[in-house]
C-alpha positions as a Markdown table, in Angstrom:
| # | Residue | x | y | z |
|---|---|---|---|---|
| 1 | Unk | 226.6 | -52.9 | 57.1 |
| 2 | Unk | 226.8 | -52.3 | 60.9 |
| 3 | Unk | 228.3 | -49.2 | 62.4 |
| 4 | Unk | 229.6 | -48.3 | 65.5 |
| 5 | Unk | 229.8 | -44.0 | 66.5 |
| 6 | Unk | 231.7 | -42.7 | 69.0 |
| 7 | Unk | 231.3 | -39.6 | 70.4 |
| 8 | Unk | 232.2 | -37.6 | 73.2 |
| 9 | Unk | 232.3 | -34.2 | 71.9 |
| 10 | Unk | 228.4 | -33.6 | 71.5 |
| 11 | Unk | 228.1 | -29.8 | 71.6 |
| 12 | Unk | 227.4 | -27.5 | 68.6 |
| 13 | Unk | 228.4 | -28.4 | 65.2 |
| 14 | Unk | 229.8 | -32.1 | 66.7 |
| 15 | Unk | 226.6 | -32.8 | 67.8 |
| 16 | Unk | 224.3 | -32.5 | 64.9 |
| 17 | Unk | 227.0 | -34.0 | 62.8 |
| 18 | Unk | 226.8 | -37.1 | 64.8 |
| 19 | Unk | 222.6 | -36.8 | 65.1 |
| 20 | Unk | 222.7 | -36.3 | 61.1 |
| 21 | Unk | 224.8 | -39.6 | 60.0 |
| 22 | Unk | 223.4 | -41.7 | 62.5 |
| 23 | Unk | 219.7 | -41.0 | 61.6 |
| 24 | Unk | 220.7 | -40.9 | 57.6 |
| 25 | Unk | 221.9 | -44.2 | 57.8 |
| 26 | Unk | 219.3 | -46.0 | 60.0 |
| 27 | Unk | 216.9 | -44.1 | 56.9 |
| 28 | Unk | 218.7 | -46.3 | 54.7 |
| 29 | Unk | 218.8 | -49.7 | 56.6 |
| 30 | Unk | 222.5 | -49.5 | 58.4 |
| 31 | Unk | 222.5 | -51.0 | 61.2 |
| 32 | Unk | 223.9 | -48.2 | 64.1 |
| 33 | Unk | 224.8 | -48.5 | 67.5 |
| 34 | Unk | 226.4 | -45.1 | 69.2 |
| 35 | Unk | 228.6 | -45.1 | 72.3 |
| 36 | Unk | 228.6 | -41.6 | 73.5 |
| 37 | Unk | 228.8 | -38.8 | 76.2 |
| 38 | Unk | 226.2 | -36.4 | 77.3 |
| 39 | Unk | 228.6 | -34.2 | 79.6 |
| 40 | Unk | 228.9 | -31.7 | 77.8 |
| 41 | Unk | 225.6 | -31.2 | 77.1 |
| 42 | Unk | 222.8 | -32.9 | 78.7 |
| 43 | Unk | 220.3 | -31.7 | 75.7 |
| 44 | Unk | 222.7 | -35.0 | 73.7 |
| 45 | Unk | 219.7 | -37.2 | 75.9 |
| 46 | Unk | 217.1 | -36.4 | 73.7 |
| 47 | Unk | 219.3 | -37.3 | 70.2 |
| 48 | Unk | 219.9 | -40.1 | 72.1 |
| 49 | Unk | 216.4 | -41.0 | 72.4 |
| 50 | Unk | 215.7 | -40.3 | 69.0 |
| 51 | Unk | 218.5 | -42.6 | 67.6 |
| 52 | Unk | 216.9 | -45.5 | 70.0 |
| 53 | Unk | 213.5 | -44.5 | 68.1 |
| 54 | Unk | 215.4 | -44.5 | 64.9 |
| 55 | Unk | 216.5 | -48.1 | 65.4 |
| 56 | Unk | 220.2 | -48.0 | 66.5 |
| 57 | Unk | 221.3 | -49.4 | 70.0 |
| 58 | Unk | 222.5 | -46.5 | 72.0 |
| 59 | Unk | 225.3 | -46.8 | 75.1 |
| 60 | Unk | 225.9 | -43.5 | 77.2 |
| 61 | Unk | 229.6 | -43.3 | 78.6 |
| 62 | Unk | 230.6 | -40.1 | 80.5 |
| 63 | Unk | 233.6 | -39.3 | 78.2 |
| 64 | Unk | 235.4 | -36.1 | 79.2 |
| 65 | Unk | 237.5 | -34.0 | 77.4 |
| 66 | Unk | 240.6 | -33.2 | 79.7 |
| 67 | Unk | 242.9 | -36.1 | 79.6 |
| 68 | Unk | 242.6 | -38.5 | 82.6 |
| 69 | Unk | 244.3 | -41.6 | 82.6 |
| 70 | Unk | 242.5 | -43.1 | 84.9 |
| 71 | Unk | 239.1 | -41.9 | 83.6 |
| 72 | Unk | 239.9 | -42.8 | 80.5 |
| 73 | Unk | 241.4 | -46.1 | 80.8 |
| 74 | Unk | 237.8 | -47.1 | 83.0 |
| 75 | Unk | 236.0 | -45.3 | 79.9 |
| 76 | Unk | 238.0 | -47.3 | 77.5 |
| 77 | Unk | 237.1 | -50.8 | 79.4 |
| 78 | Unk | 233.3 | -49.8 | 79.2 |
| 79 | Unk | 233.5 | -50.1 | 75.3 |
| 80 | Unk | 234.6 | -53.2 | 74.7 |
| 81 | Unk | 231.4 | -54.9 | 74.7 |
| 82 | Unk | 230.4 | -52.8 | 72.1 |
| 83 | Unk | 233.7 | -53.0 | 69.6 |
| 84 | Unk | 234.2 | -56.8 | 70.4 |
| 85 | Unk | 230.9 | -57.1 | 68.4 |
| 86 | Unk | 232.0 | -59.5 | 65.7 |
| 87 | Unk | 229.3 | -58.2 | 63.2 |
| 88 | Unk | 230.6 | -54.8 | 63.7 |
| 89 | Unk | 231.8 | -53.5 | 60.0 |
| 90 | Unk | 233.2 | -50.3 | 60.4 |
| 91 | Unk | 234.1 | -47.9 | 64.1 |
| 92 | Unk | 233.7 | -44.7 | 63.5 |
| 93 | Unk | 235.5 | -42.2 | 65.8 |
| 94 | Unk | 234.5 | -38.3 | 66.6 |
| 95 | Unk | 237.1 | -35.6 | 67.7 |
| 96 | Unk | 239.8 | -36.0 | 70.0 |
| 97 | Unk | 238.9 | -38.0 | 73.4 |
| 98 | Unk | 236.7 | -40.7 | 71.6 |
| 99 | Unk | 239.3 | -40.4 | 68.2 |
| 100 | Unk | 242.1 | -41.6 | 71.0 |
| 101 | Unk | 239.9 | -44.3 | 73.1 |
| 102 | Unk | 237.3 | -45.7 | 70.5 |
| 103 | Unk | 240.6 | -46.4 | 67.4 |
| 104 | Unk | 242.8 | -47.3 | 70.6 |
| 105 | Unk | 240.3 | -50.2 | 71.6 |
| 106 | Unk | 239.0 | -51.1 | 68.3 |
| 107 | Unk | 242.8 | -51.5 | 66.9 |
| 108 | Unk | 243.4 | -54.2 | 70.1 |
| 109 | Unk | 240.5 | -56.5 | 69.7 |
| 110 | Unk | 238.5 | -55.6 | 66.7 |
| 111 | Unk | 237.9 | -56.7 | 63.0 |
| 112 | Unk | 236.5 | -53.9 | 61.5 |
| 113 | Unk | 237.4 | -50.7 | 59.7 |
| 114 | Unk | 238.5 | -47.9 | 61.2 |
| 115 | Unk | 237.2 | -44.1 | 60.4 |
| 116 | Unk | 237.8 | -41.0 | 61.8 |
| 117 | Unk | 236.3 | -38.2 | 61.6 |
| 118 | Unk | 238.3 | -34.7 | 63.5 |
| 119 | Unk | 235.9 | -31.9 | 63.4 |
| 120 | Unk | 239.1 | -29.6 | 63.3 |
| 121 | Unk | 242.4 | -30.1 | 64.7 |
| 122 | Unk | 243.0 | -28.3 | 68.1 |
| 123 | Unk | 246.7 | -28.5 | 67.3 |
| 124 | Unk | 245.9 | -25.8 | 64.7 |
| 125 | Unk | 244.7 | -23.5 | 67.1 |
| 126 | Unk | 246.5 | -22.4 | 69.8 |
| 127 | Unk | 246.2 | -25.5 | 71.7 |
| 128 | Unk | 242.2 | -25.1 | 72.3 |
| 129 | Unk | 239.4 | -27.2 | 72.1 |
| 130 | Unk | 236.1 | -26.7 | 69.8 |
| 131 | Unk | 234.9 | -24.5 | 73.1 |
| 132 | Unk | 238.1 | -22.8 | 73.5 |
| 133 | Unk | 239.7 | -24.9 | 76.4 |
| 134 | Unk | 242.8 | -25.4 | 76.9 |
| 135 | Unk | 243.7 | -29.1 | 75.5 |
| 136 | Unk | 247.4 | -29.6 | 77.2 |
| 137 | Unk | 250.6 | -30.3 | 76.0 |
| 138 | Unk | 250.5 | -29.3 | 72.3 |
| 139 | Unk | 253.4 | -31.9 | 70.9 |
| 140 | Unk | 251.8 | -34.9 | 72.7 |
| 141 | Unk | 248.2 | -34.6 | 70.8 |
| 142 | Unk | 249.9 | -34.2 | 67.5 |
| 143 | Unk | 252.3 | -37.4 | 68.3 |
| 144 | Unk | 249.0 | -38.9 | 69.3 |
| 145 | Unk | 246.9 | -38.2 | 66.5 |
| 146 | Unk | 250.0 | -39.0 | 64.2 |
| 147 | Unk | 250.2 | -42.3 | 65.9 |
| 148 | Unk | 246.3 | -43.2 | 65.6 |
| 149 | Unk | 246.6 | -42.3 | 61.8 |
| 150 | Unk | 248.9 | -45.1 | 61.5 |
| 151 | Unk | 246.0 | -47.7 | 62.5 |
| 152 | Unk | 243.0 | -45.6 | 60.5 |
| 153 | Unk | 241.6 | -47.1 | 57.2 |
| 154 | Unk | 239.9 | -43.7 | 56.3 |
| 155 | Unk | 239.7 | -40.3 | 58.1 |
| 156 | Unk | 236.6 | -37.9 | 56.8 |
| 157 | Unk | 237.6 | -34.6 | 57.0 |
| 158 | Unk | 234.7 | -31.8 | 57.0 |
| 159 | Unk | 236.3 | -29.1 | 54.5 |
| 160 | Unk | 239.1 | -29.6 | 51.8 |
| 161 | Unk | 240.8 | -26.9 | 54.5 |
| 162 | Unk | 240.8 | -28.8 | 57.6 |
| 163 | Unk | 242.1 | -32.1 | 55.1 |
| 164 | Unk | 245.2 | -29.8 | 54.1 |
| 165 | Unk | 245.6 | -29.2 | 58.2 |
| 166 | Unk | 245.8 | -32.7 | 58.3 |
| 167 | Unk | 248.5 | -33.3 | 56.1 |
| 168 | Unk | 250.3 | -30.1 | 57.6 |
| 169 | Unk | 250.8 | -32.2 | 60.8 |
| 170 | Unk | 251.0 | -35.7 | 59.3 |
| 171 | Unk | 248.2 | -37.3 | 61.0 |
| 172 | Unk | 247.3 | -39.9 | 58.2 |
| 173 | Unk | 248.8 | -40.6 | 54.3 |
| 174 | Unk | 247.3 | -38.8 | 51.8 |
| 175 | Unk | 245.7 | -41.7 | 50.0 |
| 176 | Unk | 243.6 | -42.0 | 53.2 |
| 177 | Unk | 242.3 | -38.8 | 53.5 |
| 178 | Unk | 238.7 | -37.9 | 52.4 |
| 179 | Unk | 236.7 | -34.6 | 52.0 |
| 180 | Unk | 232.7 | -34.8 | 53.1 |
| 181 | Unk | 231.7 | -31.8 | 53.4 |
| 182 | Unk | 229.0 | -31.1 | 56.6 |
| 183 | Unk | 225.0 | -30.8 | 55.2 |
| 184 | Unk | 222.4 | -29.6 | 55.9 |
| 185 | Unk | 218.3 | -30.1 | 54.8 |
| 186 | Unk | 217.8 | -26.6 | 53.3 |
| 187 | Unk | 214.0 | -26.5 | 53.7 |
| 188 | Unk | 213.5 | -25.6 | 57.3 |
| 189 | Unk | 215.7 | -22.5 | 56.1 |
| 190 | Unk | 213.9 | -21.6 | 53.1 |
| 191 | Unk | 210.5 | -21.7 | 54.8 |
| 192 | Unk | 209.7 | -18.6 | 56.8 |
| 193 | Unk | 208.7 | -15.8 | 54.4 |
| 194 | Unk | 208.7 | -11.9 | 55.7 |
| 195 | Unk | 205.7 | -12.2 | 58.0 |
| 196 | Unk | 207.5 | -14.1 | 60.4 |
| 197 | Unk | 211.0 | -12.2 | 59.8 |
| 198 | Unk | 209.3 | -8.9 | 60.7 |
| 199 | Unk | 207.4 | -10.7 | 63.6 |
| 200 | Unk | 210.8 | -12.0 | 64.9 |
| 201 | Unk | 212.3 | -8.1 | 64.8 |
| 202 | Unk | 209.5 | -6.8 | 66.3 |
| 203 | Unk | 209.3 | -9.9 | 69.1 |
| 204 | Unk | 213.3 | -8.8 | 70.2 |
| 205 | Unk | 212.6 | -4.9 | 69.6 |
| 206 | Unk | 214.4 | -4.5 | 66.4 |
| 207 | Unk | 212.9 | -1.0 | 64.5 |
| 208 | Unk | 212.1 | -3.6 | 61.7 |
| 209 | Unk | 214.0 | -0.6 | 59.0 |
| 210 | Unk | 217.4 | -1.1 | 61.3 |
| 211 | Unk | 220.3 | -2.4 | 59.6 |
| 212 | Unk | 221.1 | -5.8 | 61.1 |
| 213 | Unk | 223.8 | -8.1 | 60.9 |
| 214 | Unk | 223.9 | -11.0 | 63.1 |
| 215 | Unk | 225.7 | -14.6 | 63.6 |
| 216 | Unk | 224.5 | -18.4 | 65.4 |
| 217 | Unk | 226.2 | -20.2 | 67.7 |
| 218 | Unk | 228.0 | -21.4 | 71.1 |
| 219 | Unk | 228.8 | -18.5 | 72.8 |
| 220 | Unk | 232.9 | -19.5 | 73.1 |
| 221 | Unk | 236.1 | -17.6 | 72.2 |
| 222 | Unk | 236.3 | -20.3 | 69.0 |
| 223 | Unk | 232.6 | -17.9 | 67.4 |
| 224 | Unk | 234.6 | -14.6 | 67.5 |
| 225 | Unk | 231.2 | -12.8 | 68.8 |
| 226 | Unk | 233.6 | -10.7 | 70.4 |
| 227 | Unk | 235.4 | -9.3 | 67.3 |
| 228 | Unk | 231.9 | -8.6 | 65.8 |
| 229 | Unk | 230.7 | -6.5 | 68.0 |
| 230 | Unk | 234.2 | -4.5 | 67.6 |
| 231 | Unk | 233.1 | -4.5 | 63.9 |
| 232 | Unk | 230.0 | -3.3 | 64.7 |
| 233 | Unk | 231.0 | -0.7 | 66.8 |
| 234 | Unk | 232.9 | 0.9 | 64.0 |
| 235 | Unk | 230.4 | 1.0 | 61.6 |
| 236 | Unk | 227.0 | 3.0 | 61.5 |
| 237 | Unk | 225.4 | 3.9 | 64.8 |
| 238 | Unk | 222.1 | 2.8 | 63.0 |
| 239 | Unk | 223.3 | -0.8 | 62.7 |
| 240 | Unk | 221.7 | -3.9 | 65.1 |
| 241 | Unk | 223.4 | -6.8 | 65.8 |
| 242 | Unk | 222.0 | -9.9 | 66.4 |
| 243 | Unk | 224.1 | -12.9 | 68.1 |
| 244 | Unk | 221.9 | -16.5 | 68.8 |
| 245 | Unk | 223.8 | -18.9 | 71.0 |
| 246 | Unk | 224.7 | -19.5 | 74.5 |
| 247 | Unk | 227.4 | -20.5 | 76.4 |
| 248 | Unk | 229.8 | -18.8 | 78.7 |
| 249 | Unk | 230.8 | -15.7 | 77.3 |
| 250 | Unk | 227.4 | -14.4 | 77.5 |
| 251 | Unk | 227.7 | -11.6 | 80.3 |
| 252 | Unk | 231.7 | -11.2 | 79.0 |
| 253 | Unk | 230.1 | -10.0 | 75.6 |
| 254 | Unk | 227.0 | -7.8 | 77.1 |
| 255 | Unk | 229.6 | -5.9 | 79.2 |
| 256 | Unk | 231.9 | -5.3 | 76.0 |
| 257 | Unk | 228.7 | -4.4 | 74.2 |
| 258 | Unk | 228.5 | -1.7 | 77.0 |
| 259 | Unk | 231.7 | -0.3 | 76.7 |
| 260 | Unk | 231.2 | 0.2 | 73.0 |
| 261 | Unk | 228.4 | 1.8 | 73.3 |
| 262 | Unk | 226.1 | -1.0 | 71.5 |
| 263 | Unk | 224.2 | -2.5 | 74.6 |
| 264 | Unk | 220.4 | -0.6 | 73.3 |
| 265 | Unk | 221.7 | -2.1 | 69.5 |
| 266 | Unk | 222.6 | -5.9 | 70.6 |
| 267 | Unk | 220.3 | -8.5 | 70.7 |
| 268 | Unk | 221.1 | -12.3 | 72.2 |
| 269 | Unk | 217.8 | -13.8 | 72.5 |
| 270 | Unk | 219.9 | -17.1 | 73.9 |
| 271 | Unk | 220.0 | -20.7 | 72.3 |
| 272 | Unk | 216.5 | -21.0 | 69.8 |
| 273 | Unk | 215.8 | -24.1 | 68.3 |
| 274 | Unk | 213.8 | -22.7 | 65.8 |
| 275 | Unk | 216.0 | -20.1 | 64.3 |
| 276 | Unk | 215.1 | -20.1 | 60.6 |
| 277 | Unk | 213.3 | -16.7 | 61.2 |
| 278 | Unk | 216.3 | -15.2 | 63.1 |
| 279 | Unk | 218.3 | -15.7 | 59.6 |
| 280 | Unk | 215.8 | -14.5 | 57.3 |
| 281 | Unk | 215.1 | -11.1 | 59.7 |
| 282 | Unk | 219.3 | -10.3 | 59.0 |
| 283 | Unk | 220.8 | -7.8 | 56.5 |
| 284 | Unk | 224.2 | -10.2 | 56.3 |
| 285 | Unk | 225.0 | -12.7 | 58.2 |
| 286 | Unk | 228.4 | -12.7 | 60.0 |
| 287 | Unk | 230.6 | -15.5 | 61.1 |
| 288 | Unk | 233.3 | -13.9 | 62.7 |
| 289 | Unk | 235.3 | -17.1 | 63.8 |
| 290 | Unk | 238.7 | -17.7 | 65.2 |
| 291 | Unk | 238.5 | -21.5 | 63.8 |
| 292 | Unk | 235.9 | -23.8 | 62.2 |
| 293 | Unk | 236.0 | -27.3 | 60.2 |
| 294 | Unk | 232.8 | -26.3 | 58.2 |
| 295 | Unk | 230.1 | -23.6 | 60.0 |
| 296 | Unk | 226.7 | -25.6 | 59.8 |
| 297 | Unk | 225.5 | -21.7 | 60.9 |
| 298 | Unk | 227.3 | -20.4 | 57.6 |
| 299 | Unk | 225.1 | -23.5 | 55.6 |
| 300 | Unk | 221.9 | -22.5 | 57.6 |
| 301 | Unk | 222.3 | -19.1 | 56.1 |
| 302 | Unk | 222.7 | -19.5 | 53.2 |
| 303 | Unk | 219.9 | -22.0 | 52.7 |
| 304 | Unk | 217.5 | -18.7 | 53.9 |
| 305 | Unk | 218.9 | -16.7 | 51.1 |
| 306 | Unk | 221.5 | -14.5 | 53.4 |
| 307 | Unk | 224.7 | -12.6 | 51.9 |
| 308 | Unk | 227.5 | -13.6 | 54.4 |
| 309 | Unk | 230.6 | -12.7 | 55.7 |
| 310 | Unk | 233.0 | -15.0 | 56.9 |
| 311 | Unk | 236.8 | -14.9 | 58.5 |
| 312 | Unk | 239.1 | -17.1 | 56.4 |
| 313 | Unk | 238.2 | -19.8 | 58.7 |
| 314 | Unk | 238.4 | -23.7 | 57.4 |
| 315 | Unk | 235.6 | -24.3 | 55.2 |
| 316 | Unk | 233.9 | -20.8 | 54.3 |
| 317 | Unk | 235.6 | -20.6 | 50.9 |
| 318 | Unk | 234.8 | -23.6 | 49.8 |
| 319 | Unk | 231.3 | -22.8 | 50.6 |
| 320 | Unk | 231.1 | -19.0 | 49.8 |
| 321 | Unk | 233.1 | -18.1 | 46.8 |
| 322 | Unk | 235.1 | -21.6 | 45.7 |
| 323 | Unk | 234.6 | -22.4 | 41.7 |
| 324 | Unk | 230.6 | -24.3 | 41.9 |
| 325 | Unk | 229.6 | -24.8 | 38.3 |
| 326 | Unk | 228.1 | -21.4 | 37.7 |
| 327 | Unk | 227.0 | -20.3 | 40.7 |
| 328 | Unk | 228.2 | -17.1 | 41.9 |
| 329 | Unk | 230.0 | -15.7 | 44.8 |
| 330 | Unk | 227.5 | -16.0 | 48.3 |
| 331 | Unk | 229.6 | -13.8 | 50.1 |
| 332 | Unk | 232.5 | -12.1 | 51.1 |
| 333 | Unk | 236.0 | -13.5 | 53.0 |
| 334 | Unk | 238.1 | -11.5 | 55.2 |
| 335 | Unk | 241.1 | -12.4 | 56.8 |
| 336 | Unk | 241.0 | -13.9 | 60.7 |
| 337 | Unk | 241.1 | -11.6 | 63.3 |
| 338 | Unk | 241.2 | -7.9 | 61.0 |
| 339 | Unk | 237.9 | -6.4 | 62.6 |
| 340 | Unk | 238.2 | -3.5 | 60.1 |
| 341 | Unk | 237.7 | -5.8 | 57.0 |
| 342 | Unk | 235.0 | -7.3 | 59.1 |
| 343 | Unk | 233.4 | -3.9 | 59.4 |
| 344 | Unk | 234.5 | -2.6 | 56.1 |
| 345 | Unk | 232.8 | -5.6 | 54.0 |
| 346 | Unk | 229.5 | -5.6 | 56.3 |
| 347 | Unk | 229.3 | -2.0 | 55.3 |
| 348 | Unk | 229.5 | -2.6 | 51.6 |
| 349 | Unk | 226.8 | -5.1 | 51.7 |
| 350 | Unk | 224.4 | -3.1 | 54.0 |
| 351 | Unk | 224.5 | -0.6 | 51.6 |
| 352 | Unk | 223.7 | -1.8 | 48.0 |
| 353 | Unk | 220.8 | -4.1 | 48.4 |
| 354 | Unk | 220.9 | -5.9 | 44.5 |
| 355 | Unk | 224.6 | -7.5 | 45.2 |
| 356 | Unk | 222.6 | -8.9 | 48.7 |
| 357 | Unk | 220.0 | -10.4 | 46.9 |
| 358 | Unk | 222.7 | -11.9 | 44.1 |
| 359 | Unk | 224.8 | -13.3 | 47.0 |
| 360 | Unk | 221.4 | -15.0 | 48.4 |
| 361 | Unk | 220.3 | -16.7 | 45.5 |
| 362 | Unk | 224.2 | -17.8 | 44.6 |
| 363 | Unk | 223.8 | -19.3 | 48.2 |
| 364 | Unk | 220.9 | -20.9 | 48.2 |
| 365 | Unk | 221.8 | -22.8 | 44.7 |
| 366 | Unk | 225.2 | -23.6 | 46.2 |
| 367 | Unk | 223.9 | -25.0 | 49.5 |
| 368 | Unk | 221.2 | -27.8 | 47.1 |
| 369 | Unk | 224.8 | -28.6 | 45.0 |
| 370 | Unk | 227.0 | -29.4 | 47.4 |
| 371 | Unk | 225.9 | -29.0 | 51.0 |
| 372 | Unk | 222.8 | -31.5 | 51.4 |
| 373 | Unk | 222.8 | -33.8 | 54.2 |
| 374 | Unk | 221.6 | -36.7 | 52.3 |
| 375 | Unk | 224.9 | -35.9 | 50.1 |
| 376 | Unk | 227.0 | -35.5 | 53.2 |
| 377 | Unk | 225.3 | -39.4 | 54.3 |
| 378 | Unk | 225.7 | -40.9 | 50.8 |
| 379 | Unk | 229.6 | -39.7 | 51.1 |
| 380 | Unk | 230.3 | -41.2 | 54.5 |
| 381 | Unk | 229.3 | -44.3 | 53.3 |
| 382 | Unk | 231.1 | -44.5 | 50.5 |
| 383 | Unk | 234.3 | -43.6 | 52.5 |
| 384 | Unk | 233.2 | -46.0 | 55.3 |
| 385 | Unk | 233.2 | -49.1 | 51.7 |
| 386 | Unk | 236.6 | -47.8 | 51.1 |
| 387 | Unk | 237.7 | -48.2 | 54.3 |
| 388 | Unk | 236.8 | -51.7 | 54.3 |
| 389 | Unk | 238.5 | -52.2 | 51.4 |
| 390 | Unk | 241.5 | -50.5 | 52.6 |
| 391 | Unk | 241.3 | -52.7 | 55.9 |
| 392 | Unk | 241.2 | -56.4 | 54.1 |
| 393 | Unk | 244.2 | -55.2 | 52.0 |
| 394 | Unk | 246.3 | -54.3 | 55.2 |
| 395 | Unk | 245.1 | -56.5 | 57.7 |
């Protein structure tokens, strides 16, 4: 099988989904080549390098996400080498801007099988972007992605949430719709033991007997970090929070921690790459979200043993407290945007230690069933042989 990715939404979660299929499959002799941007964020150069290393043929084109006719239509033009490969099986789209230009080309001049993949629907939330821009006219990306679904064998939807979205705005039949859920390999996560838990507290300043709640990621209106800290605020003036990420809210949310009162109690450390120790040194983990398709940060926590809180954000149930065969509950769901439940359920946990450690070994055993990364490879290809399938009965 040979597979084409395209990407130009290579930040965060996006990212290390594309890094995580395209290294999976070159493990298990598919041929890859990836067509994608680094614009977003130049660190995508060094996954880039690795796929090369890895095997697959690797084409950078300066995608951007604001719509550009111009841009795009030059952008467009650049892939055609690359889709009019007749040995290509399957084209596999990411997110919006590639989603339009990589099915848009490959349903003009190419053979093979087309999959895609959304990463969440803007449409669903308040016209933004995965980093909280502003994506335009509302009606005319639904009527696009509507449009696209009409020419897409498969599309892989992260969550069984984000697949119901889907069908909310009719962007592809049911029949055609698919559930792989994002993965992770646990064992980074499950590796550091207290030592380095306590080192990581006392490296940031953290009284290592503080409370301390904490979340991971971009540092974008989508995380919420901002509706933690309210939380936080509310609760005990003995609790720490922790927030890992950047981006550019950061000196937006160390002036709010100021006016609450909680600058000497917040800790952002900035983007880590090693941040298995950051997870294990938290009390709960929080992930205070406005919108997600399936938190890799919620996953990460988990696989370090953490009780978590989570808005009713796409995903967390189905991860947290969803029916698993008999693991329990690894966590708690409040509704979006109600800082009070935030604060109310991060209270509860802080205070009786024995449900935390239940909640951490329900989330560790849930993360092994259902939220590996070799599962979340083995899936994609199975969808990408029923999308070939699906494209010799219609073409």
């Amino acid at each position: 099988m040979r597979v084409l990715e395209v990407m130009e939404c290579t930040i965060g979660g996006t990212r290390r989904h594309l890094r995580d299929v395209v290294l999976g499959m070159r493990a298990r002799g598919v041929e890859v080549d990836v067509v994608c941007a680094a614009e977003r964020e130049p660190k995508m150069r060094a996954d880039m390098e690795r796929f090369a290393a890895a095997g697959a043929s690797v084409h950078e084109i300066p995608m951007v996400r604001r719509i550009s006719p111009a841009t795009d239509f030059r952008h467009a033009l650049r892939m055609l080498p690359r889709i009019l490969d007749r040995r290509l099986d399957v084209v596999h789209t990411h997110s919006s801007k590639a989603g339009a230009l990589g099915r848009g080309v490959a349903t003009c001049i190419s053979g093979a099988a087309r999959v895609h993949t959304p990463h969440t629907f803007a449409a669903a939330f308040d016209g933004k972007g995965q980093g909280g821009e502003e994506i335009g006219n509302k009606s005319l990306v639904i009527r696009t992605e509507q449009l696209l679904g009409r020419v897409t064998d498969a599309m892989i939807h992260v969550s069984a949430d984000e697949l119901e979205q889907g069908q909310t705005f009719g962007v592809i039949a049911r029949p055609r719709a698919h559930v792989v859920h994002n993965g992770i390999d646990p064992a980074p996560f499950e590796a550091p033991g207290d030592d380095e838990a306590r080192a990581f507290r006392t490296q940031l300043g953290i009284p290592l007997g503080a409370p301390l709640v904490g979340t991971v990621g971009l540092l974008n209106d989508a995380k919420g970090h901002d509706l933690l800290l309210e939380a936080v605020a509310g609760m005990a003036d003995d609790v720490h929070v922790l927030i890992v990420g950047h981006g550019e809210l950061e000196s937006t949310l160390r002036a709010q921690a100021e006016t609450l009162g909680l600058a000497a109690r917040l800790h952002m450390p900035g983007w880590l790459d090693d941040v298995a120790a950051g997870y294990r040194a938290l009390d709960v983990f929080a992930l205070p979200s406005r919108w997600e398709g399936l938190s890799y940060a919620l996953l990460e926590a988990m696989a370090a043993g953490r009780a978590c809180v989570s808005t009713d954000v796409n995903g967390s149930r189905e991860a947290l407290v969803a029916e698993l065969d008999d693991c329990g509950a690894a966590g708690a769901i409040v509704p979006c945007g109600e800082v009070d439940a935030l604060a109310e359920q991060l209270t509860r946990l802080l205070g009786d230690e024995s449900t935390r450690a239940a909640m951490g070994t329900a989330a560790r055993e849930r993360v092994h069933r259902a939220f590996t990364v070799d599962r979340m490879v083995e899936r994609t290809l199975d969808v990408f042989a029923t999308a070939g399938a699906v494209h010799e009965e219609t073409a």
